[in-house]
RODO-2510 file (C-alpha; in nm, 4 decimals, decimal comma):
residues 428
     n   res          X          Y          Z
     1     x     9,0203    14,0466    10,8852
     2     x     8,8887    13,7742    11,1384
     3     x     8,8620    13,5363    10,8286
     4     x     9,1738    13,6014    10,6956
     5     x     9,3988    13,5124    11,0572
     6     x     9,1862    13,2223    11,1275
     7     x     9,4414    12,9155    10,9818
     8     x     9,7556    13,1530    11,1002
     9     x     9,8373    12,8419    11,3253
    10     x     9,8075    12,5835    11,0773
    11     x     9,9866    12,7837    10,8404
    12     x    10,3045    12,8485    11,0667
    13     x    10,3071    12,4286    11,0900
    14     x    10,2558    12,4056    10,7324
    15     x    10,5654    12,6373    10,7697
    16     x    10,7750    12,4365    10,9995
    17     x    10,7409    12,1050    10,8185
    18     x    10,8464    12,3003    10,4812
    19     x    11,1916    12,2542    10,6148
    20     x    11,2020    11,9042    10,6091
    21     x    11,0670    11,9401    10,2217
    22     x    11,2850    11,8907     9,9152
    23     x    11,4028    12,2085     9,7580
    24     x    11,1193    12,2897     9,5114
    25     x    10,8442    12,2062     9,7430
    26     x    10,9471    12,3886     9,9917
    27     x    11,0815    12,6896     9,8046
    28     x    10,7027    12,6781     9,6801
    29     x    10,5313    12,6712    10,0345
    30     x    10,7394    12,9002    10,1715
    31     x    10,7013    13,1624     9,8767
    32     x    10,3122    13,1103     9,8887
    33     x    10,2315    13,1383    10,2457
    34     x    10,4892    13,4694    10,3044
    35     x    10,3266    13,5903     9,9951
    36     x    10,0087    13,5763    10,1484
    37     x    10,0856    13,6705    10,5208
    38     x    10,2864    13,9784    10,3877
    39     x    10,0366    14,1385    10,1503
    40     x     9,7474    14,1099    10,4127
    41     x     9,9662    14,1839    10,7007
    42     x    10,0697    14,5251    10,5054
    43     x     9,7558    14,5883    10,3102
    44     x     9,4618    14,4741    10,5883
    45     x     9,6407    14,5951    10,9234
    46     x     9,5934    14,9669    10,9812
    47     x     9,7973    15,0035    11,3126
    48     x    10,1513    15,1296    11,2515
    49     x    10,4263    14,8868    11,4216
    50     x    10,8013    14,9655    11,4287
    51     x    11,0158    14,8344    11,2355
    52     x    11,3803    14,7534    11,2560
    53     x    11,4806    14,8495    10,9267
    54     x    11,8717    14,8765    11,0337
    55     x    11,8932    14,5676    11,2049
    56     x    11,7242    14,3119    10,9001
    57     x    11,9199    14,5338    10,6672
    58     x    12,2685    14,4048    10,8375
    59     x    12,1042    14,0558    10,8804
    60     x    12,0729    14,0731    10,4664
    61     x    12,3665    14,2383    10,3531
    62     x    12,6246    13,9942    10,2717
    63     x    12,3846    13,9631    10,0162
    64     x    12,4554    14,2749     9,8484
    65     x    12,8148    14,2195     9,8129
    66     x    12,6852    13,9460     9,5592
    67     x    12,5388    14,1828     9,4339
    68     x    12,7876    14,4460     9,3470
    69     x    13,0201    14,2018     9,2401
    70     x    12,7987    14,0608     8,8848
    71     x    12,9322    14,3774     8,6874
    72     x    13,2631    14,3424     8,8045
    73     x    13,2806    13,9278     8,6815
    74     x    13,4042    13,8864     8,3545
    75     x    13,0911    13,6967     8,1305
    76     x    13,2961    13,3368     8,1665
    77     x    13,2300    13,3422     8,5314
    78     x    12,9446    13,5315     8,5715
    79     x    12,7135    13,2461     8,5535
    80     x    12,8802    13,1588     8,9096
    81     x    12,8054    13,4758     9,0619
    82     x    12,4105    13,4328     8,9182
    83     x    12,3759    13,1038     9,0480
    84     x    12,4780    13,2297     9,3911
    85     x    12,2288    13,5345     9,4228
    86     x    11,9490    13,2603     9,3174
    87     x    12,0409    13,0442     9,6011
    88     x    12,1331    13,2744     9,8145
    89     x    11,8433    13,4764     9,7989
    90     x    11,6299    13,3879    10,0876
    91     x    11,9752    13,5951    10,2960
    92     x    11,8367    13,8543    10,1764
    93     x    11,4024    13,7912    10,1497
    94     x    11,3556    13,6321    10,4650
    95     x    11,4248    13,9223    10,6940
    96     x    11,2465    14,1154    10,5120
    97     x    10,9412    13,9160    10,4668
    98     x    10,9472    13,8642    10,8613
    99     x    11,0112    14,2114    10,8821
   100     x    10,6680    14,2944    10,6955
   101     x    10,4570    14,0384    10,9197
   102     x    10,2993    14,1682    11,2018
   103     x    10,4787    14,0622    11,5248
   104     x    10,1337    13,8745    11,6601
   105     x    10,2510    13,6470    11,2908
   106     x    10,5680    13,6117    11,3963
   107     x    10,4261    13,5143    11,7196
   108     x    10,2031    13,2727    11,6263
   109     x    10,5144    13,1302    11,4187
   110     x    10,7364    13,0843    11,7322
   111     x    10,4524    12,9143    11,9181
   112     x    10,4878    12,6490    11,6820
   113     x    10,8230    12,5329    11,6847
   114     x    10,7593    12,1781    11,8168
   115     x    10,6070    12,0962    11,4799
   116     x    10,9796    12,1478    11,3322
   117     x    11,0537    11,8876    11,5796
   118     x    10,7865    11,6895    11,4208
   119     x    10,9144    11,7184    11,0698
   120     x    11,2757    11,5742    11,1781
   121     x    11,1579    11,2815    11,3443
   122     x    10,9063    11,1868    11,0875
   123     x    11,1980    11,2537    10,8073
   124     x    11,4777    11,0587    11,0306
   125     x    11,2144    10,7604    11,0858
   126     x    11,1418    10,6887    10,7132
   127     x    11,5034    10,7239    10,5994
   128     x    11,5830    10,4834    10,8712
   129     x    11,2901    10,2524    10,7830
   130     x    11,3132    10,2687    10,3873
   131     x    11,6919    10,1757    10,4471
   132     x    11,6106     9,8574    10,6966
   133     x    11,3430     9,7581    10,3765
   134     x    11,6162     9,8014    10,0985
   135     x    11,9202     9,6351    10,2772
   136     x    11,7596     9,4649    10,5843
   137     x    11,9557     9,4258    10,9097
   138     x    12,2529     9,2719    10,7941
   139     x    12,4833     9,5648    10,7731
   140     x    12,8837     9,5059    10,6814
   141     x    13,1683     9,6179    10,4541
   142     x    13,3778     9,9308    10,5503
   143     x    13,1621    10,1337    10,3280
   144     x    12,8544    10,0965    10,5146
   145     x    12,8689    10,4136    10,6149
   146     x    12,8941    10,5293    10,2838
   147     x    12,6078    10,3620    10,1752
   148     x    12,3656    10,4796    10,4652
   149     x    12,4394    10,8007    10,3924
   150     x    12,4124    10,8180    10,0563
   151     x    12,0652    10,6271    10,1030
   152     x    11,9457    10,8327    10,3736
   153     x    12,0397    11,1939    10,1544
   154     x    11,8123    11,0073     9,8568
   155     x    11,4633    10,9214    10,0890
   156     x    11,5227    11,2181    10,2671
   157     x    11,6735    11,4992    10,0101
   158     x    11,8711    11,6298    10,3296
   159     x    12,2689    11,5785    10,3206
   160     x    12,3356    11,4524    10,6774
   161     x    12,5391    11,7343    10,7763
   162     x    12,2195    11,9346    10,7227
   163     x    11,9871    11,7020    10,8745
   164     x    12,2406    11,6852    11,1772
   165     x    12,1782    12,0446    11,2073
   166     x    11,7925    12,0118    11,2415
   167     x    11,8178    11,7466    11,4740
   168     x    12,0148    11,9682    11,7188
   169     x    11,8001    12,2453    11,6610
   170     x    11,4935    12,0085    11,7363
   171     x    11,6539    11,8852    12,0612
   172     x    11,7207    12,2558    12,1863
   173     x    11,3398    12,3217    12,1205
   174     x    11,2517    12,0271    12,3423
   175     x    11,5326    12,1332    12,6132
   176     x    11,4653    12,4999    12,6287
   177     x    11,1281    12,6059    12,4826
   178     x    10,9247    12,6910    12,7923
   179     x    10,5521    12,5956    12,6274
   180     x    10,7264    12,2168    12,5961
   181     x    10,9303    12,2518    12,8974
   182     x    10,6373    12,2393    13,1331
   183     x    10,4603    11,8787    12,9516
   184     x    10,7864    11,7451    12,9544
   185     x    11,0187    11,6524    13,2457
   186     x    11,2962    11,4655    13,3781
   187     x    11,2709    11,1298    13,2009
   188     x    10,9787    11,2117    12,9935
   189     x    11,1724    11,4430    12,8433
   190     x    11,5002    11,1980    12,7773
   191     x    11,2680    10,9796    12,6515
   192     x    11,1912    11,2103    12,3520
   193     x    11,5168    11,3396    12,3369
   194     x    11,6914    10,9500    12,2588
   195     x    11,5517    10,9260    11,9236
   196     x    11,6784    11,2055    11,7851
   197     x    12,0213    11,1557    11,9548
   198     x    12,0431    10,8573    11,8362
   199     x    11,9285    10,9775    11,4493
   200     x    12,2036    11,2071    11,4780
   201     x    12,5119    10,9533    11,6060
   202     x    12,4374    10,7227    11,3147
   203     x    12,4330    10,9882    11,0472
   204     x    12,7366    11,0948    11,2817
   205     x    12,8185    11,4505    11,0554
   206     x    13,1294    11,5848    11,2254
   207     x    13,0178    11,9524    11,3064
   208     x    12,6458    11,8658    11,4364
   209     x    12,7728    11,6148    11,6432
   210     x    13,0390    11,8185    11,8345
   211     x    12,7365    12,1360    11,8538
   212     x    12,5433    11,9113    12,0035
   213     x    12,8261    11,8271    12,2920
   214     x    12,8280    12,2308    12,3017
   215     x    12,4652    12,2974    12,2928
   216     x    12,4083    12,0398    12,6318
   217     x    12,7476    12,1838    12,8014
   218     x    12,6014    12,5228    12,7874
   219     x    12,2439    12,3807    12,8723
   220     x    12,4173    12,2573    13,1753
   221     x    12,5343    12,5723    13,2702
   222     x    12,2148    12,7619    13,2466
   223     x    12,0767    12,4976    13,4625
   224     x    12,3553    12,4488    13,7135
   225     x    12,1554    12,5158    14,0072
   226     x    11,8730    12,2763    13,9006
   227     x    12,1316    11,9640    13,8552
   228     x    11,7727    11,7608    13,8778
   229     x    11,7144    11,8272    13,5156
   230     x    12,0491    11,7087    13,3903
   231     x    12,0442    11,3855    13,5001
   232     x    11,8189    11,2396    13,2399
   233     x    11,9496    11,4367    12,9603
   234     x    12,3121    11,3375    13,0433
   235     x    12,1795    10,9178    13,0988
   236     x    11,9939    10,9799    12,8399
   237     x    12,3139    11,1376    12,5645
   238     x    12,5638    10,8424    12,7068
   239     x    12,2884    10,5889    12,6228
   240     x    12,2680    10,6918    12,2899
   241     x    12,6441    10,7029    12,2202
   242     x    12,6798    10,3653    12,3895
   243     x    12,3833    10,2127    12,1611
   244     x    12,5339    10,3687    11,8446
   245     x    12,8770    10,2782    11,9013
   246     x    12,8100     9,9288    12,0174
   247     x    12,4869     9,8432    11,7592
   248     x    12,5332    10,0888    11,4763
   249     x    12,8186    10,0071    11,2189
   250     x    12,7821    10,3440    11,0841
   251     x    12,8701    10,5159    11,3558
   252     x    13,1505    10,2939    11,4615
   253     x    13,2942    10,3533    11,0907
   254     x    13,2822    10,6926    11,1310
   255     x    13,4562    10,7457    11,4385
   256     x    13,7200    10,4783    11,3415
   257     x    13,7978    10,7225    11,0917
   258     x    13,9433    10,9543    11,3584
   259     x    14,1441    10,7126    11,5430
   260     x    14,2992    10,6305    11,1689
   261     x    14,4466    10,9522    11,1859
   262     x    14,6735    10,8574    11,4996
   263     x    14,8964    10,6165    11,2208
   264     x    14,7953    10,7951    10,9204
   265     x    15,1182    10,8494    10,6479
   266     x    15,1884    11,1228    10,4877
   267     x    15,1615    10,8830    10,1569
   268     x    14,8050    10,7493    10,2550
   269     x    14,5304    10,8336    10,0137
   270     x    14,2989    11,0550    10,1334
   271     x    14,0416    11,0185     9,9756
   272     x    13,9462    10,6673    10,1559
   273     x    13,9310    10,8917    10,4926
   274     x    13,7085    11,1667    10,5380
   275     x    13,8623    11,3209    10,8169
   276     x    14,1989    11,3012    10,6215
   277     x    14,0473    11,4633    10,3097
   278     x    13,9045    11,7495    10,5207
   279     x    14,2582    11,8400    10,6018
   280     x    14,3607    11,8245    10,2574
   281     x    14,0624    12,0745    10,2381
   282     x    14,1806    12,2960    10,5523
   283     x    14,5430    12,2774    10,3863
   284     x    14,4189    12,4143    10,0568
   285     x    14,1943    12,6773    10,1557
   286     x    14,4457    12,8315    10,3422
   287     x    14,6874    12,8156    10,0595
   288     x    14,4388    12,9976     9,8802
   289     x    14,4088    13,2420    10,1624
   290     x    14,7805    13,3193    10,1660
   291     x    14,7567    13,4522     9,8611
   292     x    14,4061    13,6920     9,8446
   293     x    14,3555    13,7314    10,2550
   294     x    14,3253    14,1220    10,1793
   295     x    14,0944    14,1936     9,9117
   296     x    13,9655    13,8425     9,8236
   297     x    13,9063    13,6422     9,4708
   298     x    13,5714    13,8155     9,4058
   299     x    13,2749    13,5032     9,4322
   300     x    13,3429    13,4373     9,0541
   301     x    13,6672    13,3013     9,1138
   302     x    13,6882    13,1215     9,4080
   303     x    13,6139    12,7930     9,2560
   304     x    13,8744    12,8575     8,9775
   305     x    14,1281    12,9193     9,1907
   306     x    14,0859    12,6561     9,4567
   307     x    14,0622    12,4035     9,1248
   308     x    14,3950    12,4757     9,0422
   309     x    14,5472    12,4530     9,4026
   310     x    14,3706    12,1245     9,3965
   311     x    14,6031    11,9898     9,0531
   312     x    14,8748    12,1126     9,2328
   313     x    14,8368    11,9275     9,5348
   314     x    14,7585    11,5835     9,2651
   315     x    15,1224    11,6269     9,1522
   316     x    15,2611    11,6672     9,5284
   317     x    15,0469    11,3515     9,7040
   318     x    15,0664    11,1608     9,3000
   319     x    14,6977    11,0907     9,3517
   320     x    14,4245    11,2416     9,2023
   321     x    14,1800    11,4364     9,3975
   322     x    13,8428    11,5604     9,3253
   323     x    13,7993    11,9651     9,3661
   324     x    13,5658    12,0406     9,6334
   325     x    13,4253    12,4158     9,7826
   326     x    13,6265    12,5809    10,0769
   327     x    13,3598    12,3246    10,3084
   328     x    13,3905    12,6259    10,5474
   329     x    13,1705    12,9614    10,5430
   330     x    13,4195    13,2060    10,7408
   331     x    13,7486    13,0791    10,4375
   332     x    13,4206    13,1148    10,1407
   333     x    13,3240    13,4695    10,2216
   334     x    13,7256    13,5680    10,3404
   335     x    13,8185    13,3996     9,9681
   336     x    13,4782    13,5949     9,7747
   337     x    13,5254    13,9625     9,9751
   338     x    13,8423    13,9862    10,1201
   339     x    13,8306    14,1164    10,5070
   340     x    13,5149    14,3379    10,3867
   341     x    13,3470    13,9216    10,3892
   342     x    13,4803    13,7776    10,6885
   343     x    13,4144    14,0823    10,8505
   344     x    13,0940    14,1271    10,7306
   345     x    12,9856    13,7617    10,8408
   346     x    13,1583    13,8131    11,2386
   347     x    12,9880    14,1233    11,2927
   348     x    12,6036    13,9616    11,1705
   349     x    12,6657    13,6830    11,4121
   350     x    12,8147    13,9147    11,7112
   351     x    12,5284    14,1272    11,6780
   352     x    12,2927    13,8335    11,7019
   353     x    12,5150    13,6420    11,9911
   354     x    12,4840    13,9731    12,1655
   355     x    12,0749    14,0300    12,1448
   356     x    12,0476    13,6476    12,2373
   357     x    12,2748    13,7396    12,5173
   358     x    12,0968    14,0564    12,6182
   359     x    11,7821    13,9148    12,5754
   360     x    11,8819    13,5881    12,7680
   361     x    11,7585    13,3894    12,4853
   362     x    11,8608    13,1022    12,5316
   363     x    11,6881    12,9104    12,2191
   364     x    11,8201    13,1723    12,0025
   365     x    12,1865    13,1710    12,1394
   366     x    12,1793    12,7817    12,1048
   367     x    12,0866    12,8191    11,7326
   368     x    12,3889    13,0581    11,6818
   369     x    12,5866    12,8315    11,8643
   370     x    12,5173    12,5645    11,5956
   371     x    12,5083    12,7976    11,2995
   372     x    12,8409    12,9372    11,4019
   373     x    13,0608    12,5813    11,4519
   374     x    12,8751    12,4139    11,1624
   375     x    13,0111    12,7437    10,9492
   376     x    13,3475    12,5782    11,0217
   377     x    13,3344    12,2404    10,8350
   378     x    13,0679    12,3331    10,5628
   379     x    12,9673    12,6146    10,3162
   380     x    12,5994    12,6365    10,4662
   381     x    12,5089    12,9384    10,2567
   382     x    12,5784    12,7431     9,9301
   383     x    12,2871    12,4566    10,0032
   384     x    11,9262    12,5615     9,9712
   385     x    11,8377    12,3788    10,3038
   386     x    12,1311    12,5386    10,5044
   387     x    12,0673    12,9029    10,3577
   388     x    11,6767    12,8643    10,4237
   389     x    11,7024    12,7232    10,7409
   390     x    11,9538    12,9852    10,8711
   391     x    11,7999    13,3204    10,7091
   392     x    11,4613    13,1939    10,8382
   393     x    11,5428    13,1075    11,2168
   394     x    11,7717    13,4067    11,2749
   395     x    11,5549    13,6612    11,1658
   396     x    11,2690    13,4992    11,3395
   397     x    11,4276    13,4988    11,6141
   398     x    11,6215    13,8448    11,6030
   399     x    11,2789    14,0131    11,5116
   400     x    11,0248    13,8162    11,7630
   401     x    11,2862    13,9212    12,0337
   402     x    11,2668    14,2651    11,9651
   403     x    11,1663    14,5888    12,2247
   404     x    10,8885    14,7784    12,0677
   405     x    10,9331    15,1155    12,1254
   406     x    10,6127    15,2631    12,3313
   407     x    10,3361    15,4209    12,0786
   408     x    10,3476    15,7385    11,9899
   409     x    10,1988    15,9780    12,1889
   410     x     9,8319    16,0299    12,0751
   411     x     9,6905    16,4431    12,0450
   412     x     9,5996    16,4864    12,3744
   413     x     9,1987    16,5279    12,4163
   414     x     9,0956    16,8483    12,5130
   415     x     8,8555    16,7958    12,8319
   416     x     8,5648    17,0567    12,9338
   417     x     8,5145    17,1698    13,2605
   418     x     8,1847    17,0689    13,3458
   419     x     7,9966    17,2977    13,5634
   420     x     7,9208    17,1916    13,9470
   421     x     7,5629    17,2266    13,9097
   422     x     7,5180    16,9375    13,6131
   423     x     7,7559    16,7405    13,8121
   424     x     7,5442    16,7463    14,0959
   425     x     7,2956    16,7007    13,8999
   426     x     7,4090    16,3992    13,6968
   427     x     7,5038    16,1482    14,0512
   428     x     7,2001    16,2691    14,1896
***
């Protein structure tokens, strides 16, 4: 057994850079290292641990509802409903495959966090890099933006939305993780922290960015009496913001796009403003909502639907406009199940906010925080990365953060009297 836990720790950072990894590759890592950990975990380990069964079971479940819904899809739009149990299976396989790992695995996994942090830096540097070496330093045109983040999603495979999410999960492993904590301090740890910062203002993705503003206001909170170690962090966030704003046309671009909306029309196109085109979004989702708020489309139809809401609004604005997804989890699962969905989906992440709570977790509460605001600009379930990432770091977290429940009692050993004479005997 010795033999077969000796690379544990190289596998769980084999593990943590697989999120970083295009889809394939890192749907094959993953598969083959859980493969392995499960089967010797369940068929080499003798002891008996418990196992929340109920718990990963409601982490998994919206799964299901996928699920029941193929029979009920007529065959035109059943295809839909297949693609979405393929790529949404890891909801449903990654609690359960933590689940079946011993909890000194899922130990071992936790201890290794920092190599995620790794992984993002060394994925933010070359996008950054192989951009500078295709298009050099002279950066211009109002589509710059554009372009660097259309460049950055091909080196990188990662949509920056979804890499904006990583790097704010890899800055709350640096801020909170107590095995880091101790080798870094005050401006050591800013230090390390301004890279990634300032990764994430020039992808600038809406949702990361503003959990990120969350994730350090609640940091600050937790550390309110210790105002020492919020000095650099804060220096440390306004130089980075300063730097990207001032040096980096991307991010300028981006947040010029807000202050557009102060003189928009309602005439303007909006599909030269991203911000204006996520209302368009907001407005048709909703319109969709009006309509199917009690028992939903069904998953097979939601795209169908918000297609033709989309030719209707062409007509209205006289421009055409490209169909997109609900770009928000809470409308997509509302729109697929009905109240069954979004009720489904607020009582997973209360249950979780309420162990990280309990547990005064304050990684894992951090990571819901993200999870939860990102869930309201972008259909996270629907990307590989975003479905992976969540499934995988929840359930880690929910299960490593679990109360074992004491052994059971073992058949109490009968003892023998032994007579006085032998005792005497014996410690003479």
């Amino acid at each position: 057994m010795n033999s077969l836990t000796a690379y544990d720790k190289h596998l769980a950072r084999i593990v943590m850079f697989a999120f970083l990894l295009p889809n394939r590759l890192q749907i094959f890592v993953l598969m083959g290292i859980f493969l392995f950990w499960v089967v010797r975990d369940i068929f080499f380990n003798k002891s008996r641990s418990f196992r929340p069964y109920g718990g990963v079971f409601l982490l998994g479940s919206v799964y299901l509802l996928y699920a029941f819904h193929v029979p009920f899809t007529d065959p035109a739009n059943r295809s839909g409903v297949l693609f979405d149990l393929e790529q949404k299976a890891s909801l449903f396989v990654a609690p359960f495959a933590l689940l079946f790992l011993q909890p000194q695995t899922r130990k071992i996994l936790s201890g290794e966090l920092i190599y995620f942090v790794y992984a993002c830096f060394i994925s933010c540097l070359a996008g950054n890099l192989f951009y500078l070496l295709e298009y050099g330093w002279q950066i211009s045109g109002p589509e710059a933006h554009i372009q660097y983040r259309l460049y950055f999603e091909k080196i990188t495979s990662f949509h920056p939305t979804y890499m904006g999410i990583n790097l704010c999960f890899a800055s709350a492993i640096l801020l909170i993780s107590p095995k880091h904590r101790q080798q870094l301090k005050g401006w050591k740890l800013g230090a390390v922290l301004f890279p990634l910062f300032l990764f994430l203002m020039a992808l600038m993705p809406k949702a990361p960015v503003i959990a990120l503003f969350v994730m350090l206001l609640y940091y600050a909170w937790i550390n309110r009496t210790q105002k020492y170690r919020l000095v650099p962090i804060l220096a440390v966030l306004v130089l980075s913001v300063s730097v990207a704003c001032i040096s980096i046309p991307f991010s300028s671009q981006r947040i010029r796009e807000f202050s557009a909306l102060i003189n928009a029309k309602p005439t303007d196109n909006p599909n030269a403003n991203s911000v204006q085109m996520r209302q368009v979004i907001l407005s048709v989702d909703l319109d969709v909502l009006k309509e199917h708020w009690v028992a939903g489309l069904g998953p097979g139809y939601v795209d169908q639907a918000l297609r033709a809401q989309y030719e209707v609004y062409s007509k209205l604005l006289h421009i055409p406009l490209v169909a997109y997804d609900t770009h928000n989890e809470y409308i997509n699962q509302w729109l697929s199940f009905g109240l069954i969905g979004i009720g489904l989906l607020l009582v997973i992440l209360g249950v979780q906010f309420a162990n990280a709570f309990r547990r005064r977790d304050h990684l894992y509460t951090i990571l819901l925080m993200i999870v939860a605001i990102t869930f309201f600009t972008e259909n996270v379930w629907s990307q590989q990365h975003g479905v992976v990432f969540y499934s995988f770091f929840t359930s880690l977290f929910f299960l490593t953060g679990m109360k074992l429940p004491p052994n059971p009692v073992e058949p109490e050993i009968v003892k023998t009297r032994t007579r006085p004479e032998k005792v005497l005997h014996e410690i003479g």
